[in-house]
One Martini backbone bead per residue (centre of mass of N, CA, C, O) as a GRO file, in nm:
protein
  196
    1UNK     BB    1  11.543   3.185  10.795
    2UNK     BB    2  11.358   3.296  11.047
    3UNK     BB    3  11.278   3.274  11.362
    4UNK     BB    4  11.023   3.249  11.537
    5UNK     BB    5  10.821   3.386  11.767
    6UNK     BB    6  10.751   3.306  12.128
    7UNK     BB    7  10.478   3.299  12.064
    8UNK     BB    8  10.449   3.021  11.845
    9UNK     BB    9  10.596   2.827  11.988
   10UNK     BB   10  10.393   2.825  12.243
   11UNK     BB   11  10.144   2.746  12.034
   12UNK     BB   12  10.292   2.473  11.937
   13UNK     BB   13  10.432   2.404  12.220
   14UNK     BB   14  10.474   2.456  12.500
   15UNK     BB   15  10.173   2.511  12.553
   16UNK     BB   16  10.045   2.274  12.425
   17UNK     BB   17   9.753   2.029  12.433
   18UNK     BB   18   9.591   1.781  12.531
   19UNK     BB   19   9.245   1.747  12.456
   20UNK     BB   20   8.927   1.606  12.642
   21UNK     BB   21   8.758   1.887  12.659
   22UNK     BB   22   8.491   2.075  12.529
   23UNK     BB   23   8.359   2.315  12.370
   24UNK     BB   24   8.069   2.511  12.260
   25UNK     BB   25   8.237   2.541  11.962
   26UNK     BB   26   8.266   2.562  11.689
   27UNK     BB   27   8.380   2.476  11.335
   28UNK     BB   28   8.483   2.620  11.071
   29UNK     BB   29   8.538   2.549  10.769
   30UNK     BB   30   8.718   2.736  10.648
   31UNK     BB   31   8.941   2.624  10.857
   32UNK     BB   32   8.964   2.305  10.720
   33UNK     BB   33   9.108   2.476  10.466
   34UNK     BB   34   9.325   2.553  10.611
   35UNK     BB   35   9.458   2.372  10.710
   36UNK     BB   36   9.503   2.183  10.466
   37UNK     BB   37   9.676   2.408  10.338
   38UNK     BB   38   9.907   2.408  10.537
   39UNK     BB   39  10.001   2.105  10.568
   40UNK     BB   40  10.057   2.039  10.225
   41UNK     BB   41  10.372   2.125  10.271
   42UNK     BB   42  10.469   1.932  10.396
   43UNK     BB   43  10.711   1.666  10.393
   44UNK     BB   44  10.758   1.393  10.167
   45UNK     BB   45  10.840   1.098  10.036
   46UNK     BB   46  10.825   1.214   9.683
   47UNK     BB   47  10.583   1.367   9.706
   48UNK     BB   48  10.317   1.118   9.826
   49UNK     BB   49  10.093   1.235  10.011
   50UNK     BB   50   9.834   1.020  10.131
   51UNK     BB   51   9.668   1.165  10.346
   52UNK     BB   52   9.352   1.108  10.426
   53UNK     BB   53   9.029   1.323  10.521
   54UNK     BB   54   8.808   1.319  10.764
   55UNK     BB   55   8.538   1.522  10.856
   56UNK     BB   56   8.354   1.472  11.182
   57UNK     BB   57   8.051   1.668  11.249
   58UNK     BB   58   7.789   1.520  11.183
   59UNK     BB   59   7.549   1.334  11.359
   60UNK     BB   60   7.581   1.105  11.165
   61UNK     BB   61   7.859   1.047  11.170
   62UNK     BB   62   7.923   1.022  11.452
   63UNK     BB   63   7.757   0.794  11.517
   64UNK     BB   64   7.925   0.610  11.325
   65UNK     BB   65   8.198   0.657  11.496
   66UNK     BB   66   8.075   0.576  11.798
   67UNK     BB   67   8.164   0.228  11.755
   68UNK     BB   68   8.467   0.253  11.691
   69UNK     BB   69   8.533   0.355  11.992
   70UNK     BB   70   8.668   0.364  12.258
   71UNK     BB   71   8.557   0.426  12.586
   72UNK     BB   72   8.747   0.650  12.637
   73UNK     BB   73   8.658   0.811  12.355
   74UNK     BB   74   8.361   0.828  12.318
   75UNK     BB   75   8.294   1.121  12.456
   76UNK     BB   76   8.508   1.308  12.361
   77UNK     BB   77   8.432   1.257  12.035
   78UNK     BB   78   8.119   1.369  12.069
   79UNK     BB   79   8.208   1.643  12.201
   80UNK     BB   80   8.370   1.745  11.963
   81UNK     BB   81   8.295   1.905  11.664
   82UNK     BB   82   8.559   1.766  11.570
   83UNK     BB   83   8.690   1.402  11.385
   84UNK     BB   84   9.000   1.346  11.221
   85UNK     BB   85   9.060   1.099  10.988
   86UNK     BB   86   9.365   0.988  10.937
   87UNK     BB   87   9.468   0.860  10.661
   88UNK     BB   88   9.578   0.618  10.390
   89UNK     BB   89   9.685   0.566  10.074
   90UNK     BB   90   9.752   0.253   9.933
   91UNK     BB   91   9.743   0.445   9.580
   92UNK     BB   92   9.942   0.697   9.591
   93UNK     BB   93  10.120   0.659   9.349
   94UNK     BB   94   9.895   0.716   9.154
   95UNK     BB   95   9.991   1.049   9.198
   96UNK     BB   96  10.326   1.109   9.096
   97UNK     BB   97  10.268   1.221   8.799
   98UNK     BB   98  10.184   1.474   8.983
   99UNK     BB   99  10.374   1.543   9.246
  100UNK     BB  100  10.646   1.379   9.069
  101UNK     BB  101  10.735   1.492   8.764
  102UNK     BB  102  11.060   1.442   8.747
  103UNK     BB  103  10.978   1.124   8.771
  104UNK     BB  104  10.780   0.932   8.582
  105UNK     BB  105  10.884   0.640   8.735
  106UNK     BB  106  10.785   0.704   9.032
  107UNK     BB  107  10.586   0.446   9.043
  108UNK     BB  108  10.727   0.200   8.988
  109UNK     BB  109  10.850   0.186   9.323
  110UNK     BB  110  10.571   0.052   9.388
  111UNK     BB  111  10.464  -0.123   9.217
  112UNK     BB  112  10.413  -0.435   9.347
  113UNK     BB  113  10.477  -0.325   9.698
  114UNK     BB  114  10.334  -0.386   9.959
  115UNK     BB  115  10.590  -0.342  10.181
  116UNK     BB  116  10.631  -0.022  10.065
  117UNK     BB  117  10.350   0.091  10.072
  118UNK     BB  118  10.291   0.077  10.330
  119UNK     BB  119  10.533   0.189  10.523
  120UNK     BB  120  10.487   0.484  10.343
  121UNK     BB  121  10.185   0.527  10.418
  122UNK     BB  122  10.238   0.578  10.721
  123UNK     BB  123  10.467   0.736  10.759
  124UNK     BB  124  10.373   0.974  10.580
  125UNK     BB  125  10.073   1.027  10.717
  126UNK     BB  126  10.220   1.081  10.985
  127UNK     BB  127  10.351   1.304  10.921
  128UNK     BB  128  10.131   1.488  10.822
  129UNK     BB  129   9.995   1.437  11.124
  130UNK     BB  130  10.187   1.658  11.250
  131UNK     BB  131  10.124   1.913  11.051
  132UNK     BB  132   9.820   1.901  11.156
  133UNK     BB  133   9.863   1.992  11.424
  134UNK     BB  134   9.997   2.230  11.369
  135UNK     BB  135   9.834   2.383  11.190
  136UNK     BB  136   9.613   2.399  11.403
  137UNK     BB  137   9.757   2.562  11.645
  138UNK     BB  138   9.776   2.811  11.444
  139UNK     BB  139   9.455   2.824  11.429
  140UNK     BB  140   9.346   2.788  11.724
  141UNK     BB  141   9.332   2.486  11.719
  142UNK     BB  142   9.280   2.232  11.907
  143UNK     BB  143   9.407   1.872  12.045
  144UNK     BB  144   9.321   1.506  11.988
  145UNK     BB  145   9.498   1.260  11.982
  146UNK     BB  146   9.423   0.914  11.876
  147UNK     BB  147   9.425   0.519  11.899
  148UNK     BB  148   9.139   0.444  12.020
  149UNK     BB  149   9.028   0.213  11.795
  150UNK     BB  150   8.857  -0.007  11.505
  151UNK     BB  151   8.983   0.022  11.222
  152UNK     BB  152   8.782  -0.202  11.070
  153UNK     BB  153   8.547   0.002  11.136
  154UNK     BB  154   8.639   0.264  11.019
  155UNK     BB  155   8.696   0.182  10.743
  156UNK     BB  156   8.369   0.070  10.670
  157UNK     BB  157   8.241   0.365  10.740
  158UNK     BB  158   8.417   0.534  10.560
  159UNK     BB  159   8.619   0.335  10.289
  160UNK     BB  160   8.485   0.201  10.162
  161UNK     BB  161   8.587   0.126   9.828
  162UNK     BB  162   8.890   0.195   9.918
  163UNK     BB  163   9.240   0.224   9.981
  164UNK     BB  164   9.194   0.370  10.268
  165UNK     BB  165   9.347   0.381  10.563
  166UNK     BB  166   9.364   0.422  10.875
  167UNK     BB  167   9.603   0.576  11.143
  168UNK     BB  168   9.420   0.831  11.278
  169UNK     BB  169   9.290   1.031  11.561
  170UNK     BB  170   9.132   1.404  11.550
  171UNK     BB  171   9.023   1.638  11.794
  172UNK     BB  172   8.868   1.915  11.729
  173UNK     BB  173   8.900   2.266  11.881
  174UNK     BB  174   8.797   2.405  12.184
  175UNK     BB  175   8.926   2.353  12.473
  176UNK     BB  176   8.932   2.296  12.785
  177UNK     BB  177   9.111   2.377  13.085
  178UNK     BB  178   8.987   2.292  13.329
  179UNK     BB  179   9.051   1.957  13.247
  180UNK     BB  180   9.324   1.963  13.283
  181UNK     BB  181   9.625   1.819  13.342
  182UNK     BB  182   9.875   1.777  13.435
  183UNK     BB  183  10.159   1.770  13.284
  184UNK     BB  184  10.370   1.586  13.119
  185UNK     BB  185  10.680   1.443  13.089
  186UNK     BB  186  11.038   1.444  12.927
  187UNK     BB  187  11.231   1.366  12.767
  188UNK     BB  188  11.604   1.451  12.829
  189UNK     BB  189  11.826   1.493  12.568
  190UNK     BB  190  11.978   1.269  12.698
  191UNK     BB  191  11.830   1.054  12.692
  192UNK     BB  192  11.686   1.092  12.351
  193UNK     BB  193  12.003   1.197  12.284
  194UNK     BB  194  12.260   1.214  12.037
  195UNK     BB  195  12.592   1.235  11.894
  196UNK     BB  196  12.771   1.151  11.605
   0.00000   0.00000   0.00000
């Protein structure tokens, strides 16, 4: 496989930034089928894919959704035009007959270990959630991910009823460039990696 080039680089990584101000420009829907449709291909451990998304648009969702988050999130996620809510479906199992078919038994891995789903659907949802934001910025849509929320109301909000607890949120949409502050530094090759 080769190499992607130097300009894909730069807009998934070198250039892409955490954005906190928004453009008055909406997201089509249709980008967020894309979005989606580039991400699950990303891999999980047997592929048990569990990450469950809310698309938060509508004004009435905003509305729900802003009461849920910390105050230094709550204006800048009313302003973006999308916030993607990243869950975890702690029933992910039971879709793995049909994820991976090639082993029959693989619910029974999962079946009855609380604490085997939890860190699986956390692990794997969080992966997911990496895929997401490139794909994201693949698609020309830039990322705001935060993790200042209260859980317990996103959860009520959006997934009463249902497996599905948030892991993260991600605000999308066309950053502002004007209010970016500096980049901040990244630990170098030596402080944060080893060859073993």
């Amino acid at each position: 496989m080769p190499m992607i080039d130097a300009s894909a680089l730069r807009q998934l990584f070198d250039q892409a930034r955490t954005h906190n101000a928004w453009l008055d420009q909406p997201v089509p829907e249709h980008l967020l089928h894309q979005l989606y449709d580039l991400m699950k291909w990303g891999p999980t451990s047997a592929n048990c894919s569990p990450a469950r998304i809310v698309f938060v648009q509508s004004q009435e969702a905003k509305a729900r959704l802003a009461p849920c988050m910390s105050e230094g999130n709550r204006a800048k996620t009313l302003k973006a035009p999308v916030t993607a809510i990243i869950g975890m479906d702690m029933a992910f199992y039971e879709q793995l007959p049909q994820l991976f078919p090639h082993n029959l038994d693989a619910r029974n891995w999962f079946a009855g270990k609380p604490d085997f789903i939890a860190s699986s659907a956390m692990r794997n949802s969080s992966l997911q959630g990496g895929y997401f934001i490139l794909a994201a910025r693949a698609l020309g849509l830039d990322c705001g991910p935060m993790s200042g929320f209260d859980a317990d109301a996103v959860n009520a909000a959006f997934f009463a009823g249902t497996e599905v607890k948030v892991n993260f949120l991600c605000n999308l949409g066309y950053g502002d460039a004007s209010a970016l502050f500096p980049r901040s530094p990244r630990l170098s090759f030596e402080q944060a990696c080893r060859i073993a």
